[in-house]
Backbone as CSV, one residue per row, in Angstrom:
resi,resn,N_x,N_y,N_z,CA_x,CA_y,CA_z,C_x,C_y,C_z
1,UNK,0.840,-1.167,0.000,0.000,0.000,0.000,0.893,1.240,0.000
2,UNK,0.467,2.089,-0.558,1.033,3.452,-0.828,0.445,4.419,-0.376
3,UNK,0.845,5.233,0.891,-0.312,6.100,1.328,0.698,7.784,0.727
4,UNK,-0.387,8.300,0.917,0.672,9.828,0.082,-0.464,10.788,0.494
5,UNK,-0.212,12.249,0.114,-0.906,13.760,0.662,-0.771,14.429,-1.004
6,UNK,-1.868,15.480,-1.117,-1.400,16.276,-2.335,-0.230,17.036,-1.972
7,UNK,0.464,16.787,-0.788,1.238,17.667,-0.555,2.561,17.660,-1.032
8,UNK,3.024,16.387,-1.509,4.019,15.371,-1.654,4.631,16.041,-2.798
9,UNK,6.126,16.049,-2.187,6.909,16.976,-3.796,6.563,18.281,-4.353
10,UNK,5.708,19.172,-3.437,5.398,20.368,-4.099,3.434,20.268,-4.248
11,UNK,3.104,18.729,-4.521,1.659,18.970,-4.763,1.383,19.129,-6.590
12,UNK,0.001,19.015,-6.544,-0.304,19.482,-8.096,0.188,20.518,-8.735
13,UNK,0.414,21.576,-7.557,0.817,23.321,-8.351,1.998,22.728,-9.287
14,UNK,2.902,21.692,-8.986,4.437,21.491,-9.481,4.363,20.728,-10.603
15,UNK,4.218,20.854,-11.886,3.803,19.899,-12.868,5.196,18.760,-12.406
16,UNK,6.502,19.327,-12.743,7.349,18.649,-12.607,7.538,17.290,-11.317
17,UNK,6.994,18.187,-10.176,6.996,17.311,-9.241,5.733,16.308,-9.205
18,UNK,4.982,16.672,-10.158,3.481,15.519,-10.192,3.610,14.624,-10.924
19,UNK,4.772,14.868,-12.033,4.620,13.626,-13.365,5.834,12.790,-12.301
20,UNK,6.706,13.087,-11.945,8.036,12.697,-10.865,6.855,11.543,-10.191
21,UNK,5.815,12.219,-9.511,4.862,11.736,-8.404,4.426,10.325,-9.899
22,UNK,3.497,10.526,-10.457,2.782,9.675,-11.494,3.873,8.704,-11.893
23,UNK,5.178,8.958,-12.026,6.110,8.119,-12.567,6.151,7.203,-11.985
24,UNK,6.520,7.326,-10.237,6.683,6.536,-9.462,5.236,5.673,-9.164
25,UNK,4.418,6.119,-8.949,3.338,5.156,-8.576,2.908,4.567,-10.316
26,UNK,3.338,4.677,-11.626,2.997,3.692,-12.310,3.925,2.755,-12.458
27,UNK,5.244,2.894,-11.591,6.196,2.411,-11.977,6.111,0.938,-10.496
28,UNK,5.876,1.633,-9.779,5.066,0.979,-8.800,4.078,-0.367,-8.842
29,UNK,2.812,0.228,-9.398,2.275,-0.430,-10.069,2.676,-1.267,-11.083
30,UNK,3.272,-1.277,-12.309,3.948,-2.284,-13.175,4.211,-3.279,-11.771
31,UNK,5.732,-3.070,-11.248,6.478,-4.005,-10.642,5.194,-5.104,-9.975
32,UNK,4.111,-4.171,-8.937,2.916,-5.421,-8.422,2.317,-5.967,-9.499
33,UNK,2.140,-5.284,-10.788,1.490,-6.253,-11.689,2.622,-7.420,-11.695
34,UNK,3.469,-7.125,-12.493,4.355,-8.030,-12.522,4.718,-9.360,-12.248
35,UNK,4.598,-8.873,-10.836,4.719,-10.055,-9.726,3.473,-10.481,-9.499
36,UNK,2.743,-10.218,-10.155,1.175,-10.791,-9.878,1.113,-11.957,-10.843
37,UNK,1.624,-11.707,-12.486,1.447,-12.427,-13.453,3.103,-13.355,-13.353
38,UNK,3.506,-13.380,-12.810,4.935,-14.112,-12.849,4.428,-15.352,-12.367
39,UNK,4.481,-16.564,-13.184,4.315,-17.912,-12.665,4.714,-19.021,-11.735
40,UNK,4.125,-19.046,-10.991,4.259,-19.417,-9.228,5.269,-20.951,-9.617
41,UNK,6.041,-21.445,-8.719,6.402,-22.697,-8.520,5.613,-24.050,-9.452
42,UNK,4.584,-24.064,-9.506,3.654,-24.934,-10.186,3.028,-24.378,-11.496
43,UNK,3.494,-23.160,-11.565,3.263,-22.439,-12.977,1.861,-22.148,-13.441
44,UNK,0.862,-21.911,-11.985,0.266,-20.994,-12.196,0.667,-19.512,-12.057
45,UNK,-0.240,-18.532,-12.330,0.112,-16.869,-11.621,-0.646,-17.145,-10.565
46,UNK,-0.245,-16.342,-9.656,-0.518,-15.913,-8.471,-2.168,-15.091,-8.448
């Protein structure tokens, strides 16, 4: 879980610091997908 504030990095006012912000939580996201679809020991996904 990822908890966060608009406050984080400046907030929305900061384009720079919001796409910075968006980068990380899709980048985030990928990695749990990831590991969601990665095939378990018996070669199902998880």
């Amino acid at each position: 879980m990822i908890a966060s504030n608009a406050n984080w990095g400046g907030g929305a006012r900061d384009p720079a610091a919001s796409e910075a912000r968006e980068a990380f939580y899709r980048a985030v996201q990928k990695a749990v997908d990831d590991e969601a679809a990665a095939p378990r020991e018996n070669g199902e996904a998880q």
